[in-house]
C-alpha positions in Angstrom: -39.4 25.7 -32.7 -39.1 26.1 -29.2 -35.7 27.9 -27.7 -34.7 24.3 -26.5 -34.3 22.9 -30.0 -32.7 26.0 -31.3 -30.2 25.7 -29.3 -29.6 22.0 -29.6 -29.6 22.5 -33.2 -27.0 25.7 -33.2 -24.6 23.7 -31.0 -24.6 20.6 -33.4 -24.1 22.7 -36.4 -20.9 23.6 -34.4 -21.9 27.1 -34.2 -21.1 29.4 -31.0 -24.3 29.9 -29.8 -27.4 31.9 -29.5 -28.2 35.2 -27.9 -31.2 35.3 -26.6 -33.9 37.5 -24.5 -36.2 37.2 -21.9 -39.9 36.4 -24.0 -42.4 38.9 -21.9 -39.1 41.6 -21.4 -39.6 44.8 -23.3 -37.3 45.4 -26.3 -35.5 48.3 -27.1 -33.7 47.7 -30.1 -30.4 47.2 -28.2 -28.9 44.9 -26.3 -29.5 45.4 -22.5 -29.8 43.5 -19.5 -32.5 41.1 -20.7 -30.5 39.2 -23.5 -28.8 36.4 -22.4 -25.9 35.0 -24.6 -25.5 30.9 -24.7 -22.3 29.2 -26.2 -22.4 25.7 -27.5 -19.3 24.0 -26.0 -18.2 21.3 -28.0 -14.9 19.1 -27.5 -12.0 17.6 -29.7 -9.2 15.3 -29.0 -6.0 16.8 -30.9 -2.3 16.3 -31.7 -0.1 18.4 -29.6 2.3 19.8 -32.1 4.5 22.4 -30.3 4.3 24.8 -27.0 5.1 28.1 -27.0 7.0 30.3 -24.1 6.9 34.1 -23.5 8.5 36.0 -21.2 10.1 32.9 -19.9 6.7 31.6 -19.3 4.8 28.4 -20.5 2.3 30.0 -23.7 -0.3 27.7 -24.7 0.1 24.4 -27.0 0.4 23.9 -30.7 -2.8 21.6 -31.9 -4.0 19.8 -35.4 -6.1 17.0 -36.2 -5.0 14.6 -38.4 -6.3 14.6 -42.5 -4.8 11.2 -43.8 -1.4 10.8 -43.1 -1.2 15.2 -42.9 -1.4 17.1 -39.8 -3.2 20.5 -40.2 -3.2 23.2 -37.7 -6.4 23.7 -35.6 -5.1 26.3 -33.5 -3.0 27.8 -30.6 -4.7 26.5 -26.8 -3.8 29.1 -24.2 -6.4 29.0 -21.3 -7.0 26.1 -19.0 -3.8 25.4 -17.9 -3.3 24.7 -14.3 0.6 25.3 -13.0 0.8 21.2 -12.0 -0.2 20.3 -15.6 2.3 23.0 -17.2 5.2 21.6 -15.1 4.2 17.8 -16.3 2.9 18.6 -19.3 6.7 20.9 -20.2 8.4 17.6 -18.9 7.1 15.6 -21.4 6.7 17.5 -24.5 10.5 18.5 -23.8 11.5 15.0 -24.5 9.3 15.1 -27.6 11.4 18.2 -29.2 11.9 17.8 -33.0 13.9 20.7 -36.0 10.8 21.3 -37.9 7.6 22.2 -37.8 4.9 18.9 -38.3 2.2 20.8 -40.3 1.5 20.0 -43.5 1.3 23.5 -44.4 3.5 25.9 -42.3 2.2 28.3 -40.0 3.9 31.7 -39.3 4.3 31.2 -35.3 7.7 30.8 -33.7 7.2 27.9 -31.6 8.9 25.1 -29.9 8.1 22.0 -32.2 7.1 18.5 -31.4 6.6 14.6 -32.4 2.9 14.9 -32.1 2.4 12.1 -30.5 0.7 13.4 -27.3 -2.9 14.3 -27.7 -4.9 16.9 -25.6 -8.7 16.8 -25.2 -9.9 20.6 -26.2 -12.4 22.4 -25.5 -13.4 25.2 -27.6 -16.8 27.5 -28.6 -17.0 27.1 -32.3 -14.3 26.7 -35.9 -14.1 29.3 -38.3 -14.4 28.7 -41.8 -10.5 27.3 -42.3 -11.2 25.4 -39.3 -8.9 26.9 -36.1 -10.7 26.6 -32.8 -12.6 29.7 -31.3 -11.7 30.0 -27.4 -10.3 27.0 -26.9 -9.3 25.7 -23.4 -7.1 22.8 -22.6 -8.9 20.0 -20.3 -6.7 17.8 -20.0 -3.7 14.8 -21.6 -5.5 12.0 -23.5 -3.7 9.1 -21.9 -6.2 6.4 -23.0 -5.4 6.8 -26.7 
């Protein structure tokens, strides 16, 4: 199997990625500055389920995929936020505020809960076992659904 097809076939098991190095480079039994490391980016459309602020500052988004008629949590999105979206994107999930959390099974995060009803396009590198997103970055509102 070529390198080509590895790779194709790591990112479609919805693993991270492959570390690599250069075929005719010598190898020294570490890692040096002939290994190259690939990530698989793969993408997911989630509920928005809450926002988070620190320090007076917007956080990063709440996000699950739906299971039946249950909402389980997928993970917390911090990166990819430009200021523009945060101010929009605050705007709207503020009208959106609810009491509880909407996860079927509770997480242990103070955040600001919503309806989910927006959905945001993620994203991310790879899911651990239980399923949360691994460096997930927000790309953008899923208007269309």
């Amino acid at each position: 199997m070529d390198g080509a097809e590895l790779y194709s076939r790591v990112c479609a098991g919805e693993l991270e990625g492959v570390v690599s190095k250069i075929a005719d480079s010598p190898y020294g039994g570490v890692r040096g500055n002939y290994w190259v490391k690939t990530t698989c980016a793969h993408r997911e459309t989630l509920a928005i389920a809450g926002f988070k602020i620190k320090d007076n500052r917007f956080d990063g988004i709440f996000v699950g995929r739906q299971n039946g008629d249950k909402l389980v949590y997928a993970g917390k999105v911090e990166h990819g936020f430009e200021d523009a979206v945060v101010a929009e994107l605050q705007q709207r999930l503020k009208k959106l505020v609810g009491k509880t959390q909407p996860f079927a099974k509770r997480i242990p995060n103070s955040g600001i809960w919503v309806e989910p009803r927006l959905a945001a396009e993620v994203e991310y590198r790879a899911k651990s076992a239980n399923g949360h997103l691994r460096h997930p970055s927000f790309k953008g509102l899923r208007e269309d659904l």
